[in-house]
C-alpha positions as CSV (number, residue, x, y, z in Angstrom):
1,X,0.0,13.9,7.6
2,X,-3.3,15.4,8.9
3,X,-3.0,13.4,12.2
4,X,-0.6,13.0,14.4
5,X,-1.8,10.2,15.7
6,X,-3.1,7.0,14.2
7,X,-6.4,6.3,12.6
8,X,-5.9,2.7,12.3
9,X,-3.3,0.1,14.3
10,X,-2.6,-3.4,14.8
11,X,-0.4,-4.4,17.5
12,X,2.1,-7.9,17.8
13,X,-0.8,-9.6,15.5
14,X,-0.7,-13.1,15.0
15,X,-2.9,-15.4,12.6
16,X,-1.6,-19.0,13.2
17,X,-3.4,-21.9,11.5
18,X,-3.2,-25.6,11.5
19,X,-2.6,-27.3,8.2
20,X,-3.0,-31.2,7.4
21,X,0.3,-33.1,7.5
22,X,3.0,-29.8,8.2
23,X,1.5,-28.4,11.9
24,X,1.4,-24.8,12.0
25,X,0.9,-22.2,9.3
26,X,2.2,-18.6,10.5
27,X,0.4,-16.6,8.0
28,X,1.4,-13.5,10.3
29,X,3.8,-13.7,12.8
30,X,3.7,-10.7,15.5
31,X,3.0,-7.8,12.9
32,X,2.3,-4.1,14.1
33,X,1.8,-1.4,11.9
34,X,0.3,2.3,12.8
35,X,-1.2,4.4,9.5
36,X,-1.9,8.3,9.8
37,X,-4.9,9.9,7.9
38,X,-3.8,11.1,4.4
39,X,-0.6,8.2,4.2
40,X,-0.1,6.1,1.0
41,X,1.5,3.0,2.5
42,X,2.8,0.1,0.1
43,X,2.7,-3.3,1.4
44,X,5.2,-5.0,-0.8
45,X,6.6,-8.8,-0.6
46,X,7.0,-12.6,-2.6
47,X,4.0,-14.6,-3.0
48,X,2.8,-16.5,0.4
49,X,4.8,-13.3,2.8
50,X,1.3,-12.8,4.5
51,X,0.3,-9.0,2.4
52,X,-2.9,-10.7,1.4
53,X,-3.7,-11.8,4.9
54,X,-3.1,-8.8,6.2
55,X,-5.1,-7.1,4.1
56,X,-8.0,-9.5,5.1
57,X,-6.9,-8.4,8.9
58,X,-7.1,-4.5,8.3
59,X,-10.6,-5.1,6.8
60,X,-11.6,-6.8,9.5
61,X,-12.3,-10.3,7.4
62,X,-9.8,-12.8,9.4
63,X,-10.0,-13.5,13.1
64,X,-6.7,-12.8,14.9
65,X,-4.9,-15.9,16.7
66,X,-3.6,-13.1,18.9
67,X,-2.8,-9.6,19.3
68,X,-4.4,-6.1,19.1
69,X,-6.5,-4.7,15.8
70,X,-7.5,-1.0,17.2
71,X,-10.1,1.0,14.6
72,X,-12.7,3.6,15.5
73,X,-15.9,2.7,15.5
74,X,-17.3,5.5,12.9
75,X,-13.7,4.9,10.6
76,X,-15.4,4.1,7.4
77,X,-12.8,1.2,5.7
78,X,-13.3,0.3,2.1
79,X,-10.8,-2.5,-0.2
80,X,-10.5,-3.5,-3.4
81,X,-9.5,-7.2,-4.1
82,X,-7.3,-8.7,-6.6
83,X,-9.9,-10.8,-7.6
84,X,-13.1,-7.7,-8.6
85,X,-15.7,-11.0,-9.2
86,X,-15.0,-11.5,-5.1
87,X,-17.0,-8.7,-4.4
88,X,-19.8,-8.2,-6.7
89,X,-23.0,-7.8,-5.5
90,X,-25.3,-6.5,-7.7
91,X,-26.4,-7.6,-11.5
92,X,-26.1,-4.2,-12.8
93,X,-23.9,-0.9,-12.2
94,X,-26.7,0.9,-10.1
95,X,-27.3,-1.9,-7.6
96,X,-23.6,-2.6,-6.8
97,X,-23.5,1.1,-5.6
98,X,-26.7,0.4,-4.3
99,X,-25.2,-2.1,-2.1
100,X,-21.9,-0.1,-1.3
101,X,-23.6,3.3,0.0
102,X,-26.7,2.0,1.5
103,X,-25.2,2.2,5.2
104,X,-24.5,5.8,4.4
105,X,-26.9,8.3,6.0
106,X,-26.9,10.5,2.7
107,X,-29.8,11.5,0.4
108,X,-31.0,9.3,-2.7
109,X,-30.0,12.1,-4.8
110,X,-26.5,12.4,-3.0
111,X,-25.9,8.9,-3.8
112,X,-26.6,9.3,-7.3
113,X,-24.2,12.2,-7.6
114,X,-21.5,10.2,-5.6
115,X,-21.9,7.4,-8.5
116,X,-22.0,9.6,-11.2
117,X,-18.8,11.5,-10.0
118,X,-17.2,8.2,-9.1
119,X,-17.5,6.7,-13.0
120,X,-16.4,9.1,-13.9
121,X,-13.5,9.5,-12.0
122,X,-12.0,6.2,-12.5
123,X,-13.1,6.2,-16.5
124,X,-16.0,4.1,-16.8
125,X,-18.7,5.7,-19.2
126,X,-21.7,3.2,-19.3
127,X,-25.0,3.4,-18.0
128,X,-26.6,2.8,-14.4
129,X,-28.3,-0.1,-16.0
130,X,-25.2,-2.2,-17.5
131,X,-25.0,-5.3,-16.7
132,X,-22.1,-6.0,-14.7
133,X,-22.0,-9.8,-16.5
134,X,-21.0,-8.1,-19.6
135,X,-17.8,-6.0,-18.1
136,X,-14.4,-7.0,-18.5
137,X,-12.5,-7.5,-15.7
138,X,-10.8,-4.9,-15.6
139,X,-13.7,-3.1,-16.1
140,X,-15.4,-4.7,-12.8
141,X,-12.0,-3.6,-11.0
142,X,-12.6,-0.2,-12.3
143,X,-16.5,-0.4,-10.9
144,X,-15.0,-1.9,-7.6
145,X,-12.5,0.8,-6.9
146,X,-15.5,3.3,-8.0
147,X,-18.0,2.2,-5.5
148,X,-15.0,2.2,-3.2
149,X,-13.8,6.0,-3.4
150,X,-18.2,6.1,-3.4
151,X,-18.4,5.9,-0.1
152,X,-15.3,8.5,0.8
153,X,-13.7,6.1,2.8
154,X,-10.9,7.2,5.8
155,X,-8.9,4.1,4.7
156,X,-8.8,2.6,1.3
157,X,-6.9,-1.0,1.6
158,X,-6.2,-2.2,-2.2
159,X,-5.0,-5.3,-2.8
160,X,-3.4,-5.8,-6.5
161,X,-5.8,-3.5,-7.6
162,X,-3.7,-2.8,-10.9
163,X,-3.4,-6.3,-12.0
164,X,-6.1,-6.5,-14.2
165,X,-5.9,-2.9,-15.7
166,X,-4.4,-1.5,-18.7
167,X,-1.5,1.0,-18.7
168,X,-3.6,4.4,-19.0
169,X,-5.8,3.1,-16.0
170,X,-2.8,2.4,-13.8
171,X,-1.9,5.6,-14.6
172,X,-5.2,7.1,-13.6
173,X,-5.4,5.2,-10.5
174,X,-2.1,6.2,-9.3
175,X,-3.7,9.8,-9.9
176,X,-6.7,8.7,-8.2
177,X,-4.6,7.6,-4.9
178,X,-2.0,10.6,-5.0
179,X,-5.7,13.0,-5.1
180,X,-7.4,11.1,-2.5
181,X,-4.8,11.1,0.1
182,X,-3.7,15.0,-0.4
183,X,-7.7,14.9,1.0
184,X,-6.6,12.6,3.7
185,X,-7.7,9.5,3.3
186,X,-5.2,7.1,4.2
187,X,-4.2,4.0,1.5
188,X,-2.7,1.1,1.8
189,X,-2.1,-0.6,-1.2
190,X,-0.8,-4.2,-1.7
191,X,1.4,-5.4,-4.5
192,X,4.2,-7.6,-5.4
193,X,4.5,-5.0,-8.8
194,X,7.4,-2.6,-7.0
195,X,7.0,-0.4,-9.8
196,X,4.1,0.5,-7.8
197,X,5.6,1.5,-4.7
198,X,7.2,4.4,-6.1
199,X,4.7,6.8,-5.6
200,X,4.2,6.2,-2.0
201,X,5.1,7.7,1.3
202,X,6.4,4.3,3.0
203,X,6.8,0.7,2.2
204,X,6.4,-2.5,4.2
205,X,7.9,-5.6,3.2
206,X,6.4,-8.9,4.4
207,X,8.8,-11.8,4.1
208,X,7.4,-14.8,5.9
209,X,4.5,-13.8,8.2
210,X,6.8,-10.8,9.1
211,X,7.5,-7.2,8.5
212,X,11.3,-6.7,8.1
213,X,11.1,-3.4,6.3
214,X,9.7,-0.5,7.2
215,X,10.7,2.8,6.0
216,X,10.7,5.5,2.9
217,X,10.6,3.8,-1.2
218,X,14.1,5.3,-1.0
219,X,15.8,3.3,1.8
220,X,14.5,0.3,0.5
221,X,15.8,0.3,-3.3
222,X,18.8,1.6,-2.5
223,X,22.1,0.6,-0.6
224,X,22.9,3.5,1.7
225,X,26.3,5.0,2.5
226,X,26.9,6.5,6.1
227,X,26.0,9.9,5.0
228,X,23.3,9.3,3.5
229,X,22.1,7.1,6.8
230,X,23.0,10.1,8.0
231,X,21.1,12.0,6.6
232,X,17.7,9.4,6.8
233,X,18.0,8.9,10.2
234,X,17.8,13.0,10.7
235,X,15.1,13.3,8.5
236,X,13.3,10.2,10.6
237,X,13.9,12.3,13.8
238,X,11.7,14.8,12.5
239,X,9.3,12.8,11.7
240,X,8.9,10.9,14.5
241,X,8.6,14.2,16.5
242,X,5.7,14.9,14.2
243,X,4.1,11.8,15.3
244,X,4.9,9.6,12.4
245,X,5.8,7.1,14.0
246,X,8.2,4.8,12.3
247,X,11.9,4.6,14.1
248,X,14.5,3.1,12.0
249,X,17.5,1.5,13.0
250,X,21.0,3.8,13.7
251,X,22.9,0.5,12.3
252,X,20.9,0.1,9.4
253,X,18.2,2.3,8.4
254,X,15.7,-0.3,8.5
255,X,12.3,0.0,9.8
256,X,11.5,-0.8,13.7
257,X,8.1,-0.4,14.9
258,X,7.4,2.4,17.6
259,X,4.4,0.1,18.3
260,X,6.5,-2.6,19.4
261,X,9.9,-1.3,20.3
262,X,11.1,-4.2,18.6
263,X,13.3,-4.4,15.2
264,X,11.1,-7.2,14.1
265,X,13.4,-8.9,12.0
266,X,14.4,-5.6,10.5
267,X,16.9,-5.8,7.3
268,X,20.2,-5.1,7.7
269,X,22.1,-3.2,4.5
270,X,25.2,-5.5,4.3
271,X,27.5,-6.1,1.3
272,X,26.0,-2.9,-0.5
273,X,22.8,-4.5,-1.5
274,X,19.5,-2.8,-0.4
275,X,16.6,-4.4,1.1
276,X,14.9,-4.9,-2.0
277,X,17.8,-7.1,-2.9
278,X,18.2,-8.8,0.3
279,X,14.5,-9.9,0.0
280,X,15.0,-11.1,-3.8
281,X,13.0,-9.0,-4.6
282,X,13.1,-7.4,-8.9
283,X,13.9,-3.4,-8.3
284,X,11.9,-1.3,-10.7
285,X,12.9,-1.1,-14.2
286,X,14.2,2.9,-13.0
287,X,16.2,2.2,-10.4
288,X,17.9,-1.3,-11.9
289,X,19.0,1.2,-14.5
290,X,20.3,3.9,-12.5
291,X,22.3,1.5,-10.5
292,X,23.8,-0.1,-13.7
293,X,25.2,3.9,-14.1
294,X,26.4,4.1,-10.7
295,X,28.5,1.1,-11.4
296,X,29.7,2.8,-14.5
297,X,30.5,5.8,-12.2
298,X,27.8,8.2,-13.2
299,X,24.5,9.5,-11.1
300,X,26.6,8.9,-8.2
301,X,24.2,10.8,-5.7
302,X,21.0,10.4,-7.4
303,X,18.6,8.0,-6.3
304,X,15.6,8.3,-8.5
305,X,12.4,5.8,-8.4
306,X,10.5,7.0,-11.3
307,X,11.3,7.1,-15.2
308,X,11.1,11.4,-15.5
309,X,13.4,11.5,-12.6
310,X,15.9,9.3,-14.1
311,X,15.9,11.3,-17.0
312,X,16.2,14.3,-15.8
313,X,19.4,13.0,-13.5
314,X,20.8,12.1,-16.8
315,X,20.0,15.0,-19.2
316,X,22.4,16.6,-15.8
317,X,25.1,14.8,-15.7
């Protein structure tokens, strides 16, 4: 990471809200999180966990029932929705940039340049003057995370940003976030596809208004033996002395929040099953497959999360 300490934090947050005939709704319940410039963070979890919410908290949408949301004032914070009609503005391509750089001190000129390069990063060839009416919508996700990456944002927050794309542009936005944070913007990105957690540095899982996961893609879609807990918990040293800032647990290898001090609700690996499991959560396609082998006692100490490094664990056994 490019930082060792955090750009963005929330601390013990709580949004609590009353709901007709069942009392209390604890959409979060005493959530902490810390993200470092240049981090691809995947917030993963079942329908209703509270990812969406706090997504709406990191944006700065929701009011907290309690605790601490801690951003610099010049940190420029951009998201994408699930839902791209949400955040349309403008009728045509060249007002909804309009709208989403005009709060930048940059040239006219430098604006058009920024849209230009942005189309054409994410793949969309049509005119300034399109009418947004007559996109798809994937298309007007494509424009949203465009006018996003626009304004060069510090954080990107993406919620389901994929779900209304087709294969080649998930692909090319997986590209997009891997560029973007080698350049140190820092992404959070919010799915319940865990296919699309592979790629990132560190997952979260939300499971009722709560994080009780937080830690590497690998930790959480396998079971771990003691070495290799071992062998995490090292590695986690390191980091932490780097200014990381995630501890995990010596019993379990489950995330615990430095901001805290707490476990907060933290999985524990029993029975062999990972957290993913525990959670009831689907494992990606990869790793269901390469645990179906290590049942058959092949690719014993591999632990691959995408499909080339599956195949090239087999094509060496």
């Amino acid at each position: 990471m490019q930082d060792k300490l955090p750009i963005i934090s929330l601390k013990d947050v709580r949004v609590h809200y009353t709901v007709e005939g069942s009392g209390v709704k604890k959409a979060l319940d005493g959530v902490s999180l810390a993200l470092k410039a240049g981090e691809w963070l995947s917030i993963v979890g079942a329908n209703g966990s509270g990812k969406s919410t706090l997504a709406g908290i990191l944006l700065g949408f929701m009011p907290l029932s309690s605790g601490e949301r801690n951003v610099p004032e010049n940190l420029i914070i951009r998201g994408v929705l699930q839902q791209p009609d949400a955040q349309v503005l403008g009728d045509t391509i060249e007002e909804e940039f309009h709208f989403a750089l005009s709060h930048l001190h940059i040239t006219r000129l430098e604006k058009e340049n920024r849209r230009r390069e942005a189309l054409q990063i994410v793949g969309l060839h049509h005119p300034p003057t399109a009418a947004i009416a007559q996109l798809s919508g994937g298309q007007k996700q494509l424009l949203n995370i465009a006018t996003a990456l626009a304004a060069r944002p510090d954080v990107l927050i993406m919620d389901e940003p994929a779900a209304m794309l087709d294969p080649d542009a998930r692909d090319r936005l997986e590209h997009i976030v891997q560029t973007v944070t080698s350049n140190g913007t820092a992404v959070i990105w919010i799915t319940h596809h865990l296919e699309e957690a592979t790629l990132s540095d560190r997952i979260m899982a939300m499971n009722k208004g709560r994080c009780v996961y937080d830690g590497t893609p690998m930790s959480f879609f396998y079971p771990l033996s003691e070495r290799n807990k071992k062998d995490l918990l090292k590695r986690n040293e390191k980091h932490l002395s780097e200014g990381i800032g995630t501890r995990l647990s010596e019993e379990t290898g489950a995330g615990v929040s430095e901001e805290s001090g707490t476990r907060s609700d933290a999985l524990q690996q029993k029975g062999g099953q990972s957290p993913c499991e525990q959670l009831g959560l689907e494992p990606p396609f990869t790793v269901k497959t390469c645990l179906i082998l290590k049942q058959q006692g092949k690719l014993q100490h591999a632990a691959p999360l995408r499909p080339e490094q599956l195949a090239r664990e087999v094509a060496r056994w």
